[in-house]
N, C-alpha and C positions, 0 to 999 in steps of 0.2 A: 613137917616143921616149917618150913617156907611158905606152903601157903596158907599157914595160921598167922607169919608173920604179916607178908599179903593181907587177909583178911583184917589185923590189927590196921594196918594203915588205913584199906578203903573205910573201915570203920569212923577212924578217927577224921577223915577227910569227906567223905560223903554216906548219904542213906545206904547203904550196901545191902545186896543182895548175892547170897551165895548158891553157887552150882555142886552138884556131888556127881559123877560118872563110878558105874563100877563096871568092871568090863574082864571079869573072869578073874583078877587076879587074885595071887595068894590069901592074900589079905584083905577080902574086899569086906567082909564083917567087921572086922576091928578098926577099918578105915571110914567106914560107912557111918561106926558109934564115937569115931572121935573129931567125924565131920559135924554131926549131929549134938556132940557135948560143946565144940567150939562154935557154933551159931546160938548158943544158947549164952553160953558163957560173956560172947562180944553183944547179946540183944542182938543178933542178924535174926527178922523175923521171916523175911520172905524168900524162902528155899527151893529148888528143883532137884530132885532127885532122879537122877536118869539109869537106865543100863544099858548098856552098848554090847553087842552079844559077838559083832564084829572081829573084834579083837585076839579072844579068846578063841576063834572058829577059825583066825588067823595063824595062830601061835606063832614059833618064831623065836619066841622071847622066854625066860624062864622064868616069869613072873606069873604069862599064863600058858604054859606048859608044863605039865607034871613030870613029863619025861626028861625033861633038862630042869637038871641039878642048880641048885642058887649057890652060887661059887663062895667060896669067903672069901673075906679082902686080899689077906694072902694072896689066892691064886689067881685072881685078876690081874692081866696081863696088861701090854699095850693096843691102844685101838677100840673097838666099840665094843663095850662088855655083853654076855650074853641074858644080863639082865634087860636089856634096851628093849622096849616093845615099839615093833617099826610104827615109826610116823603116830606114834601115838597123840601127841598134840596138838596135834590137827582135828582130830577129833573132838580133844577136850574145846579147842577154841571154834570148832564151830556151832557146836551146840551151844556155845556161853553167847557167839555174835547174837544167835538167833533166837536166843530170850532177852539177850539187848535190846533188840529192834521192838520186841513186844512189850518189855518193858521201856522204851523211849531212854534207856540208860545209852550214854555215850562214853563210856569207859570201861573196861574187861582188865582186870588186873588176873595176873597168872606169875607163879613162885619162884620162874624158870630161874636157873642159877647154871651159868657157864663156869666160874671160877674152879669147881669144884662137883661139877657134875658126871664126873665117872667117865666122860668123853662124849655126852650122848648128842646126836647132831642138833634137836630138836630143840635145844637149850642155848646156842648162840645168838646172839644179837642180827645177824644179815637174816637169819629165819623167821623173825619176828617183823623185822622191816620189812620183808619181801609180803609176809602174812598179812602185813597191813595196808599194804597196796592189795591184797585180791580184797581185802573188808572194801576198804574205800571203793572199786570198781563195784562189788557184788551186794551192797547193801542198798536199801530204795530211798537213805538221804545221804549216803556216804559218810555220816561223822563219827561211826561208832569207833575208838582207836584202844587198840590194848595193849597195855604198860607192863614194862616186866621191871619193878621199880630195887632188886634183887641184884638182876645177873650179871652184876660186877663186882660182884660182896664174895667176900669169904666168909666158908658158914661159919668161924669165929663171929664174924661181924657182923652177919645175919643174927646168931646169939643175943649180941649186946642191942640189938636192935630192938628183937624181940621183949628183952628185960625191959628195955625205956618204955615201952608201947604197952608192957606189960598183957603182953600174947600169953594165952593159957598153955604152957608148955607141958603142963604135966596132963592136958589130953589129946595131944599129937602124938602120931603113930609114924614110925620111919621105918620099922623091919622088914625086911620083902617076906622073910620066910615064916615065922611066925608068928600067932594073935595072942596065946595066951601071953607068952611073957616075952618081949625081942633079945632075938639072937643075940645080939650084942658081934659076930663074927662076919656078917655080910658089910658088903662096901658101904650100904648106907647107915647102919648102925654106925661100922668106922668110925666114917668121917661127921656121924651126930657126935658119940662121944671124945674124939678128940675137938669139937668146936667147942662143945661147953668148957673140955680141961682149959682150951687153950683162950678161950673167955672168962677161965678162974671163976667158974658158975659149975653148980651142980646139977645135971640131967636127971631132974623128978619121976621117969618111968621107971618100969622095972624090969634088969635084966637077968637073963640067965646065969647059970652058974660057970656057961661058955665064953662070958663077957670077960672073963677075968682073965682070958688067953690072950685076948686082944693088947 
């Protein structure tokens, strides 16, 4: 959901080109096809599709670990949930620098959201700033800089964002645990349907019959 909203911005502001990484997780089919319905939907014509095998070979996480359980919101505790896949965005952002530099693009937008991000370290602001000091040292003209124009929003306000920009909400994918229809139970279902409630918007996907716990 956030980085369609992302996507609506760079859209509306410059020629955009989008990146997709799949890197073992749950859901990497249904995030793959609602990467692919939203480049299409915004006219993004010029796309990368990557897979990173790293990750998944990494585990760690219970995104891509089959062995560890996707907790529901409920049992999310304090501290760094066992959804988190270490240092994951680092990944994502250097694979994005280094089609910047090919594409002569000097801007990497990315969804990242601290307000409301589950805890995860890789979503604060000092991690971004510091990310963009290694771009600036490691790039061969130094200007590529990547904006996280998000991570001070609450995903209510991420929502009304989205309406104004009118970002294809009805094919963004947020469930960690499943494709056919989202949990509606996991933390990021959660905190998707309480931003639409709390945005007074209705969330166009469809969910389980377990949503209704929530």
């Amino acid at each position: 959901m956030d980085s369609c909203v992302c996507a609506a911005l760079a859209v509306r502001d410059h020629r955009a080109a989008a990146v997709h990484i799949s890197y073992g997780q749950r859901t990497e089919a249904r995030e793959l096809r609602a990467f692919l319905g939203i480049c299409e939907r915004l006219g993004i014509r010029e796309k990368l599709v990557v897979r990173n095998e790293a990750l998944a070979a990494i585990g760690g996480s219970a995104l891509t670990d089959r062995d560890i359980a996707v907790p529901e919101s409920t049992r999310v505790g304090h501290g760094v949930p066992v959804t988190y896949v270490p240092f994951r965005n680092a990944h994502f952002l250097s694979v994005a620098v280094s089609w910047a530099e090919v594409l002569g693009a000097e801007t990497v937008y990315i969804g990242a959201v601290e307000q409301d991000s589950s805890g995860y370290p890789d979503c604060r602001p000092e991690y971004y700033r510091a990310f963009n000091a290694v771009v600036k040292a490691g790039t061969k003209e130094g200007r590529i800089e990547i904006v996280t124009p998000l991570i001070g929003l609450r995903k209510a306000e991420i929502v009304g964002l989205g309406l104004e920009l009118g970002a294809p909400f009805d094919l963004t994918w947020s469930c960690y645990s499943r494709e056919d229809c989202a949990c509606g139970v996991c933390d990021s279902c959660v905190l998707r349907l309480r931003a639409f409630e709390q945005a007074g918007a209705v969330d166009p996907i469809a969910y389980c019959e377990t949503a209704e716990k929530v």
